[in-house]
N, C-alpha and C positions, 0 to 999 in steps of 0.2 A: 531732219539731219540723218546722214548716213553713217552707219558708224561700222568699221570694221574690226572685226577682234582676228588679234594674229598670236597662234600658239607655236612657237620658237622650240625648235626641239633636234639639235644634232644624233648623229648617231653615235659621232664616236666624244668620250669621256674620259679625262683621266681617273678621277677620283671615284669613279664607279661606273663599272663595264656596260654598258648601255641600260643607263639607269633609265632613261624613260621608258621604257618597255618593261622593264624590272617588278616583279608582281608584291604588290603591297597591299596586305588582305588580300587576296586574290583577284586581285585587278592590276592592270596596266597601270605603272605612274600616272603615265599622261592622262588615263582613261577618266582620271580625276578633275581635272581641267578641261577636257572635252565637256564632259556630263555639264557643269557648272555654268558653259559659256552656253552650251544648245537649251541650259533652263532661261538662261536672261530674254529680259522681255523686249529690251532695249537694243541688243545687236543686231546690226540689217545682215552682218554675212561672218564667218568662221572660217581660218583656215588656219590648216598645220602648216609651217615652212618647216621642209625638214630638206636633209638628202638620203634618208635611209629608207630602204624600202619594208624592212621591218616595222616602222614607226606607220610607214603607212600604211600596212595592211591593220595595224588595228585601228588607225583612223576612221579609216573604212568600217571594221567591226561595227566603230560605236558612230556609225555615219556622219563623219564629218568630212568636209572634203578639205584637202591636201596638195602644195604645191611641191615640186622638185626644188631645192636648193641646188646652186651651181657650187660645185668644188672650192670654189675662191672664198664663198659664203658661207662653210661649213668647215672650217681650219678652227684651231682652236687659238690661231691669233686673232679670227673676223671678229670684225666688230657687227653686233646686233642692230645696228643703224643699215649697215649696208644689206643684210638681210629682208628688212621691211621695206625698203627701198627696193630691192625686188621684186619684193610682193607686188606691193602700188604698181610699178612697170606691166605686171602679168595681166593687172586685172585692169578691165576696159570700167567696169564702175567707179565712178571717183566719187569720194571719201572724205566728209568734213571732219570725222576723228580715229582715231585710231588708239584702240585698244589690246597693249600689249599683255599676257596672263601666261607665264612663263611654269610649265609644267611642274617644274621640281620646287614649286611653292604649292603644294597643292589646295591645302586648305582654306578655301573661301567659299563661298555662297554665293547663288547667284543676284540674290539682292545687293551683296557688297558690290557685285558688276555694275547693277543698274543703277546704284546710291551715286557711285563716282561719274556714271554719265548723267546722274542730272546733274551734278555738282556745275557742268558745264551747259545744261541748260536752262539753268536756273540764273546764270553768270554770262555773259555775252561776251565778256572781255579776258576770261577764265581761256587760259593756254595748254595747262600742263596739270597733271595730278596726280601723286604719288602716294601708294599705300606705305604706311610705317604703322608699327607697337610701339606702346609707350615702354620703355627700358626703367625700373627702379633701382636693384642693388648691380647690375650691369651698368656702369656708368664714366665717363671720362675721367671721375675725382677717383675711380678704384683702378686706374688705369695710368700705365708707364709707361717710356721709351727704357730701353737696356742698353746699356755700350758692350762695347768689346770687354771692358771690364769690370761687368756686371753691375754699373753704376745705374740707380735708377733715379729717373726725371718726369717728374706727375706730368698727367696731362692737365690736370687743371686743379692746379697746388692751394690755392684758396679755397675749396672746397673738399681737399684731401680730408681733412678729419671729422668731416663733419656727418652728425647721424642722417641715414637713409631719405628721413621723416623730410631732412631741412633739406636736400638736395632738388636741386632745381629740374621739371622734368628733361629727360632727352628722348626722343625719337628714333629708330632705325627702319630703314625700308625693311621691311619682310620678303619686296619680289613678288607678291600677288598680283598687284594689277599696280600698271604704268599707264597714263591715257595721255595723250597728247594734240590738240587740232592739226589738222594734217600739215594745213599749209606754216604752218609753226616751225612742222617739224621738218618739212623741206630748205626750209629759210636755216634754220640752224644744224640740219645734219645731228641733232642730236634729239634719244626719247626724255632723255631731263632736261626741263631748260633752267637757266637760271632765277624765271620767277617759275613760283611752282605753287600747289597747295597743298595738304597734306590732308588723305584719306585715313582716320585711324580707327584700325582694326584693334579687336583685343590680344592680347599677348597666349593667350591657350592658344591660338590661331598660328599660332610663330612655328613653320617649319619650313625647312630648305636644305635641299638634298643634295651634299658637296661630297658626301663621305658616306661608306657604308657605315658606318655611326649614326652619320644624318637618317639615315635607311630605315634602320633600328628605330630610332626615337619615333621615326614621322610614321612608322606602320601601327607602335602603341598608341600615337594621337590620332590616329585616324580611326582606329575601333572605337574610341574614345566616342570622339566627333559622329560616327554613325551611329552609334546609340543615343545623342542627340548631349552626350555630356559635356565638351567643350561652347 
């Protein structure tokens, strides 16, 4: 099986000024995701899609190699589908899965990598598979809609009052790793499909860089996680 790993990383940001590049612990964002995919034992090839040439000269640093993204692919309306869809176009190897590992989720290991691609070769009929933490006191029963008139509407009212303990679990993606079979993901244009499996990571592992708040937290978890604590 060939498996491609595709690291997704625009230049430009609203929520934080070229955050991939952005030094947390004295490293490149991305440099976190690079390191993690060039350990797995399991990926045939690596590549940054970006269109920023900043991004790629640290590519380069931490030797990995890097495609151009086209303008169209790199707006902050493109969808991440048509991105990797460029990829596959550029590259003359073709590719029974594909493994998306989105820089500003940094924290994972590289065995979480190679867990999820057996997951699909352990499984022959296995499409799609999606990292998620298990959520406890974060949960749809502590959660509302608002109106205009500050009226609130449980998300899930039957379990509103109920203690932590009896709460039924929930899931959220993290954004670590997305895997999908190629031809899957050609057929449906999308990296989730609607069957899917779910890879679960522990919840220390939870960080995603939308905010320089995100920035903050995921550089204390990172010193964290290098000393071997998370």
């Amino acid at each position: 099986m060939k498996i491609l790993g595709i690291i997704p990383a625009r230049g430009g940001s609203k929520g934080v000024s070229r955050k991939n590049v952005r030094l947390v612990d004295g490293q490149p964002l991305i440099s976190y995701t690079i390191q993690k995919a060039k350990e797995s034992k399991l990926l045939t090839d690596i590549f940054v899609s970006t269109d920023c040439d900043e991004i790629i000269e640290v590519a380069n640093k931490y030797q990995c190699e890097s495609l151009k993204r086209s303008r169209d692919n790199a707006k902050d309306t493109s969808k991440i589908e048509e991105a990797i869809i460029e990829v596959l176009k550029s590259l003359k190897t073709k590719y029974d899965l594909i493994v998306l590992l989105q820089p500003t989720a940094p924290i994972r290991e590289s065995e979480d990598i190679d867990n999820v691609i057996q997951m699909f070769l352990e499984d022959t009929n296995l499409e799609c598979v999606v990292s998620v933490i298990a959520l406890e006191d974060i949960h749809p029963a502590r959660m509302y809609h608002v109106n205009d008139n500050r009226i609130m509407s449980s998300l899930d009212e039957k379990s509103e009052s109920k203690r932590r303990q009896d709460l039924k679990p929930v899931f959220l993606r993290n954004g670590a790793i997305y895997a999908v079979k190629t031809t899957a993901f050609l057929k449906e244009k999308k990296i989730i499909l609607p069957s899917k499996k779910a890879y679960v990571m522990p919840e220390s592992k939870w960080a995603n860089v939308d905010t320089e708040r995100d920035l903050l937290i995921t550089e204390v978890l990172i010193k964290e996680w290098k000393k071997g604590v998370l």
